[in-house]
N, C-alpha and C positions, 0 to 999 in steps of 0.2 A: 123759618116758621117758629113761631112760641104758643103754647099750651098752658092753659090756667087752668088751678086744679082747686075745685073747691071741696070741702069738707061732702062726704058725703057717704051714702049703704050702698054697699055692694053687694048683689046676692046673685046667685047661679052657677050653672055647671060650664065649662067650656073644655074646648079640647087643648092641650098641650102644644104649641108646636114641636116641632121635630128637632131634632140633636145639635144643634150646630158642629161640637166636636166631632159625633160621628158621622156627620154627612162630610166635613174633612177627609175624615181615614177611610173611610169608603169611596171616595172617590180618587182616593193616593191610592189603595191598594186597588182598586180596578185600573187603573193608569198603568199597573205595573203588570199586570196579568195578560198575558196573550188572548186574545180572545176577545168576546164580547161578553159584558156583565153590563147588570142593573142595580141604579141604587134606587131603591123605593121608598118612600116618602120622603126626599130630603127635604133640606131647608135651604130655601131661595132666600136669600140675603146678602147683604155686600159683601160680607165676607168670602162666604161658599163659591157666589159668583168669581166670585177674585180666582179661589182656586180654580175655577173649572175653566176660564180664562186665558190664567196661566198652562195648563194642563193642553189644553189646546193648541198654545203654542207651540209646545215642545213633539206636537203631531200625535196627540191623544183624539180621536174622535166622541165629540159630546154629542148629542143630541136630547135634546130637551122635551118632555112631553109633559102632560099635566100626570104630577106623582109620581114620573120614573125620568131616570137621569140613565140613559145609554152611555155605554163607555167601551169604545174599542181602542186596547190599549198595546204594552207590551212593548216595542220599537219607540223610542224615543228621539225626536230629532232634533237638530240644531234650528232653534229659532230664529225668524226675519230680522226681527230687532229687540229690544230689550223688556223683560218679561217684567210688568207693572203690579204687582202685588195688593195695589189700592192703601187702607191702615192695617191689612190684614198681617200680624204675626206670624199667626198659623201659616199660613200661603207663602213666606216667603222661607220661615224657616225647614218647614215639612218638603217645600219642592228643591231647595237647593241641592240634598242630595240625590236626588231624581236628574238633576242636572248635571251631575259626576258621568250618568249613564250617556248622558249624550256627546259624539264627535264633533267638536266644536266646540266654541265660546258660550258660555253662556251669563246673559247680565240682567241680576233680577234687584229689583229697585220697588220704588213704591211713594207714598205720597209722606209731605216732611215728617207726620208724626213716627209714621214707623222706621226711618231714618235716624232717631233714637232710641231705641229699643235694642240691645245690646247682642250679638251673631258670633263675636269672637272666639268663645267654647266650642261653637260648630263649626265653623270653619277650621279650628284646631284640632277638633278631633278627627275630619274629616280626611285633613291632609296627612293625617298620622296614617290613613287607613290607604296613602296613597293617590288620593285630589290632590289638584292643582288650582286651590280656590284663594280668594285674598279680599280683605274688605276695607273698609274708611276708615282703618283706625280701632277696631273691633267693633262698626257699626256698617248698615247697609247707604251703599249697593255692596252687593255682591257678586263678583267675577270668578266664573267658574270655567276652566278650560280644562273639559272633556274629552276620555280618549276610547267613548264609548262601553267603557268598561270603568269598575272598580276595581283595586285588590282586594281591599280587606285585610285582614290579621287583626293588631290588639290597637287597641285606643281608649286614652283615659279623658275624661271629661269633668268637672263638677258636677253636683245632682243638685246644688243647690240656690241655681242662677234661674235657669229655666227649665220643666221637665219636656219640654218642646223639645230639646239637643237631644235628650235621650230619646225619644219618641223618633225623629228625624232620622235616626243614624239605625233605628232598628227596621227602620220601614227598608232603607234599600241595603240592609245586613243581607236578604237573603241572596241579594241580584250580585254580590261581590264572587273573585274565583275565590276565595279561601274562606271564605265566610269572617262571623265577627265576632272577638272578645272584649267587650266593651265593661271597663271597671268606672267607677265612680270614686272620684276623689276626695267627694263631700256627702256627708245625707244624703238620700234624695227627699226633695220635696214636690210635694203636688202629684204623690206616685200613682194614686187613680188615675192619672188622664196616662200614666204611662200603662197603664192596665188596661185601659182601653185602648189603647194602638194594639197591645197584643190581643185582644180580644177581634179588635176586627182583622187581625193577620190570622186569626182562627178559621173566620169564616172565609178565606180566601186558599185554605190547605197551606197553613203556614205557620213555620213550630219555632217558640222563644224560650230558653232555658232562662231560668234565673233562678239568683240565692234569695233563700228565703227572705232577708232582708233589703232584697232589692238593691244590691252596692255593685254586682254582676248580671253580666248579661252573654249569655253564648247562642249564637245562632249560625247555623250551618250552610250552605251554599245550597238554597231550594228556588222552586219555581211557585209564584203565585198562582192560582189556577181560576179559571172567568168565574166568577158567581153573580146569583141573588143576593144583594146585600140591603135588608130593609131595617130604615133609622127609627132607632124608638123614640120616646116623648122627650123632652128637653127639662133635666132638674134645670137647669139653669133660668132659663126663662120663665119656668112653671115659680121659681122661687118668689117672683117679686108678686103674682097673682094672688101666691097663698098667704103672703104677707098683707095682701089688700084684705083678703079676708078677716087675717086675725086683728086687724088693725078697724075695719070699718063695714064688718057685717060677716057672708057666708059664701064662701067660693070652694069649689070643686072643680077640681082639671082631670080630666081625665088622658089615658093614652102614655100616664108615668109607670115605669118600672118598679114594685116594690125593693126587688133586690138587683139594683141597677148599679154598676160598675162607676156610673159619674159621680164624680168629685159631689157637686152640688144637690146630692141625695142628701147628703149631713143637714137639707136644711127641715128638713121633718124633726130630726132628732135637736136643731138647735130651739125648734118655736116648743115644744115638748118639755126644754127646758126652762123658755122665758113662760111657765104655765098658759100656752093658748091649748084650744080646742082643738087636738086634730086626730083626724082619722086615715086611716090608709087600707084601702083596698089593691090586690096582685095589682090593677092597672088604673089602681084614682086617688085620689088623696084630698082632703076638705079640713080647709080651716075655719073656723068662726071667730066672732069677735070676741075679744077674751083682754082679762086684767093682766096686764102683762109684767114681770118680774125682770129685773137688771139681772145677767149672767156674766160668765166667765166662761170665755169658746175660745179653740184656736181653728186660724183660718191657714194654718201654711199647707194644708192638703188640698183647700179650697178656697182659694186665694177671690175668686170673682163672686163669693158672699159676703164679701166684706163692705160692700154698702149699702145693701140691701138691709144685713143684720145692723147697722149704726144708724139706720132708716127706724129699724123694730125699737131698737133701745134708747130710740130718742125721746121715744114716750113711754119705755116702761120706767116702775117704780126703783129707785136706788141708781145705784152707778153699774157700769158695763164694765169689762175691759175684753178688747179685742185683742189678741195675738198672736204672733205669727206675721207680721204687715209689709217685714222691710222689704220684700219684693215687689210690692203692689207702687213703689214710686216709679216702677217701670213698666208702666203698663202704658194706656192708651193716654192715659194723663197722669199725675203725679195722682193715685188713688185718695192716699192720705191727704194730700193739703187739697183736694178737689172737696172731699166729704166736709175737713173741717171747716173750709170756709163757707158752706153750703148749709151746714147746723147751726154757726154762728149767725146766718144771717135768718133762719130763724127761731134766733133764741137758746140754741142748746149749746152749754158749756163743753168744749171735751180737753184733752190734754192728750198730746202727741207723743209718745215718746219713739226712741229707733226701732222698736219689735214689737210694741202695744199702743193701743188706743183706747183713752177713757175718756167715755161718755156721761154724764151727769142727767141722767132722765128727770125729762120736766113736760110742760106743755107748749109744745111748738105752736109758734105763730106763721102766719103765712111770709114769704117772702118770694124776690124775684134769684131766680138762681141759673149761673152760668156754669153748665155742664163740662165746658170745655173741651166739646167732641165728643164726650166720653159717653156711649150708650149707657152702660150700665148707673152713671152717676145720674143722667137723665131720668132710668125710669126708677130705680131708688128716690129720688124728691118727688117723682111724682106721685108713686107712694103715700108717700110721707104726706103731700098734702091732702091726701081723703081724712086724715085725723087733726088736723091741723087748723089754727083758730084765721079767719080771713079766707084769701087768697094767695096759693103758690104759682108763681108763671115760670114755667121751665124754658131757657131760652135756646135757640138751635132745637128742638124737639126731635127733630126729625133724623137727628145723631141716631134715633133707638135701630134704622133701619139696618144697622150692621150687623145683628144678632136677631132681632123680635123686632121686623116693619109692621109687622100688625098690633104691636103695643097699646098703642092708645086706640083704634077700636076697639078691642078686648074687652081695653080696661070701659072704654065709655059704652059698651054690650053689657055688663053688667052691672051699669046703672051709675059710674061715675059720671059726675055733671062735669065737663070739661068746656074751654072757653078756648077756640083756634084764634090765633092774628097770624102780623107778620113782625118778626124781629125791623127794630127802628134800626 
């Protein structure tokens, strides 16, 4: 399916969908909990499905209703056959050591993109901690032979590959006999999404020590306990809305956090600086259309605004530079060369280099652009084309379904004129 996006005003309120990341950790941390819990509002998408999926397999009971996600968890078992992750990261890196917990083999795999996407840190620190896990070469699949338990003790990992490893290794820190000391051998980066795993092991009665600077991690030998676990509005997805806004008229999402733990909050404070219009209310936030200014942002905290924001700075005045980037070539597509060849075609100069990206604001014209899978590179151009001179056709469209399936109704509910085919 491809999507053409012509110039166009956007104006109105909508609601946020729901967390992507915390409907992950809500449904890992009910998985681990004895009991029955709920997650309440999650987010139905390819992703989340992947994990709940997976979670299933391993003898998690899901049950699905409209706005609650039941979860009888706790006992973990040896799955039929091999657990299919979809392109989900999340889902393969967050369940592997769930997999520790189970007697028996276990082989979590996925479809060829996340097949590049790099596991070898977790699997290293994993087996430090007493797994018997081994991958392709420091790539998935994953083969993990469980002896229904973990140990635990000390494991060092990098902080500056993926904060997923760390995230991963604290979720079943607490199901180990000895609990976990988990150090960092580099920075960490993108340490909010590690704040929020500890945040939803809170609401599960589940306690994580760390150093101030986040290079340590001590968690102790505890029990998850069943809860209410309900997902709040998604900065992530809310982010490319508000950029419609300040880009092509007046949007309001409501159902966001003001003081929200996600990574993708920073995108209030980044349009504030390219001078848009915006407001924020405890649970809403609105941008308007606004003369927008070239900045200097770093994305290594928040690494999945980085096309959304090279989307913003395509048309503002002067040059941008982004930084923070080198991990973004491993994501669901090469980030970097997906966006620059994406501005190039229409019209905007940028320069690559290993840790930044400058952009040269000017006036995009429309063009035809190949996502490459990549949801977020999809709904970033299409963005982009509400300000943009012609027509943008975003190809694969339907890539947004991973994260935001309701994307382009949203966006065409508040007044984008959009054109549907079908890819030739």
């Amino acid at each position: 399916m491809e999507v053409s996006v012509r110039r166009s005003d956007l104006t109105g309120r909508t609601a946020a969908p729901p967390s992507k990341s915390f409907t992950h950790r809500g449904l890992l941390c009910a998985a681990l909990a004895e009991g029955r819990s709920r997650v309440i509002s999650p987010l139905v998408s390819d992703d989340t499905e992947a994990t709940a999926e997976v979670l299933s397999g391993l003898g998690v009971g899901v049950t699905r209703s409209s706005g609650v996600w039941e979860m009888e968890g706790g006992v973990l078992q040896r799955p039929e056959e091999a657990l299919h992750c979809r392109e989900s990261g999340t889902t393969l890196r967050m369940t592997t050591p769930l997999s520790t917990l189970v007697d028996g083999v276990c082989t979590l795999t996925g479809a060829d993109s996340l097949t590049r996407r790099p596991v070898g840190p977790l699997v290293d620190g994993l087996n430090q901690l007493g797994a018997d896990c081994t991958s392709n070469g420091g790539f998935p699949p994953v083969v993990v032979r469980g002896r229904g338990r973990l140990r635990g003790g000390a494991a060092e990992v990098p902080g500056d590959v993926s904060s997923q490893f760390i995230s991963a290794i604290l979720l079943v820190a607490p199901r180990t006999d000895e609990g976990v000391t988990l150090k960092l051998t580099t920075p960490l980066e993108s340490r909010p999404y590690v704040r929020m795993t500890m945040e939803a092991q809170r609401s599960f009665n589940v306690d994580v020590q760390t150093a101030g600077d986040m290079s340590e991690f001590t968690v102790e030998g505890q029990s998850y306990e069943p809860s209410d676990f309900e997902v709040e509005g998604d900065w992530s997805s809310a982010s490319y809305l508000l950029a419609g806004g300040a880009l092509a008229g007046s949007v309001e999402l409501t159902g966001l956090k003001d003081e929200s733990s996600q990574a993708d909050a920073a995108m209030a404070e980044a349009l504030r600086m390219m001078g848009a219009d915006v407001s924020v209310q405890y649970t809403s936030i609105a941008a308007e259309r606004s003369k927008l200014n070239g900045i200097t942002f770093e994305v290594s905290d928040c690494p999945d605004l980085f096309p959304i924001l090279s989307a913003l700075c395509a048309t503002a005045e002067g040059d941008s530079v982004i930084r923070g980037i080198r991990r973004l070539r491993l994501k669901e597509s090469d980030r970097v060369a997906a966006v620059a060849e994406g501005l190039a075609r229409m019209g905007v100069e940028t320069i690559g280099e290993e840790n930044s990206f400058i952009i040269h604001g000017s006036t995009p014209h429309g063009g035809v652009i190949d996502p490459h899978g990549d949801h977020r590179i999809a709904m970033a151009f299409g963005i982009l084309g509400l300000a943009a001179e012609g027509e943008t056709t975003i190809l694969d469209a339907e890539c947004v379904s991973k994260s935001f399936p309701g994307f382009w109704g949203a966006l065409e509910g508040l007044g984008a004129e959009l054109r549907w085919g079908c890819d030739e």
